[in-house]
C-alpha positions as CSV (number, residue, x, y, z in Angstrom):
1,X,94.8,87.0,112.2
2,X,95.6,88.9,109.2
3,X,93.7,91.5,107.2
4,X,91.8,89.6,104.0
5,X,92.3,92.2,100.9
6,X,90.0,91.6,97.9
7,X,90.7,93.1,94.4
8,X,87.8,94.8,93.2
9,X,89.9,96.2,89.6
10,X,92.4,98.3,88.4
11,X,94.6,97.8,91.6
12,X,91.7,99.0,93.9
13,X,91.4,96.7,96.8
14,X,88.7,96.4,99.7
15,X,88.8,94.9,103.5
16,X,86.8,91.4,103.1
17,X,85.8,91.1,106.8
18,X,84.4,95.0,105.9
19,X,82.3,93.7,103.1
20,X,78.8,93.3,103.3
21,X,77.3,92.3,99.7
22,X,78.2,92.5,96.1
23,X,75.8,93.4,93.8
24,X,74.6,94.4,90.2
25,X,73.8,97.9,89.4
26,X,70.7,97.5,87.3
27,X,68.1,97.3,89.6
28,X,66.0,100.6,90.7
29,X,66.6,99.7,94.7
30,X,70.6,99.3,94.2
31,X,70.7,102.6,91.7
32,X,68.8,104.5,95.1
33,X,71.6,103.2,96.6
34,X,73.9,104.6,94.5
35,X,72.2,108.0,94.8
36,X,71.9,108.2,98.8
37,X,75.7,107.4,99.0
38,X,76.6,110.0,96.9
39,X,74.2,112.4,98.4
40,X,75.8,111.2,101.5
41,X,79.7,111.6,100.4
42,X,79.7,108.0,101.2
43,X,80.2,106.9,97.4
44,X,83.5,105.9,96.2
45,X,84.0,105.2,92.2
46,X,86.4,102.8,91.7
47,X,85.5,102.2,88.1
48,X,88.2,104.7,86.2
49,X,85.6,105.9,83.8
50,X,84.5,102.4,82.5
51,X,80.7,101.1,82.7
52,X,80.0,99.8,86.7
53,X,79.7,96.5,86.8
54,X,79.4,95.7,90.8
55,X,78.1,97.4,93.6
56,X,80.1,96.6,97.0
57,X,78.7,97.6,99.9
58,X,80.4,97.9,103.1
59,X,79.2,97.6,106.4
60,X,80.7,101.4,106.9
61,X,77.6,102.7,105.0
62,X,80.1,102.8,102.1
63,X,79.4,102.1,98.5
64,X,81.9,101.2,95.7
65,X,81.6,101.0,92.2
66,X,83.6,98.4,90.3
67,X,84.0,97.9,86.6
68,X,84.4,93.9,87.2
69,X,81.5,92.0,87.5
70,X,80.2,90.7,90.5
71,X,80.9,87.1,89.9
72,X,84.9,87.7,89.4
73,X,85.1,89.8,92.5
74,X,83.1,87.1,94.9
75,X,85.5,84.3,93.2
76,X,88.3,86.2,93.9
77,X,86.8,86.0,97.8
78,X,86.4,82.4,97.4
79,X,89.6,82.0,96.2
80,X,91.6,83.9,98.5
81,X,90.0,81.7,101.3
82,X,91.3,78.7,99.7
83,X,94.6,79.5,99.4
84,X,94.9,80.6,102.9
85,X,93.4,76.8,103.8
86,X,96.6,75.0,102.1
């Protein structure tokens, strides 16, 4: 069984089996989130400066910040699965 990697922008690249949800950062519950991880040193910015666009979190206790929305990164999941059914 190999490992499924998901781009998540800019060449940054998460474990899918690892991943928990995907979500937008406009919300008041997800921006706590935000906070607590990096209270927490458990917040990793993968967003090189630009605006976040998707909030992954990991069942680690990890959050990640992504500058691609959420809809490109979960294609990219279903995607990936596809390929690997051919």
């Amino acid at each position: 069984m190999a490992i499924r990697l998901i781009n998540i922008g800019f060449g940054n690249i998460v474990s899918a089996e690892r991943l928990i949800a995907i979500v937008s950062p406009e919300s008041a519950p997800i921006k706590r989130v935000i906070t607590e991880a990096r209270q927490k040193g458990r917040l990793v910015d993968a967003t090189y400066g630009r605006r976040t666009r998707a909030v992954v979190i990991m069942d680690s206790d990890h959050v990640i910040l992504s500058a691609v929305q959420p809809e490109t990164v979960a294609h990219r999941i279903v995607a990936k699965d596809n390929s690997e059914e051919d």
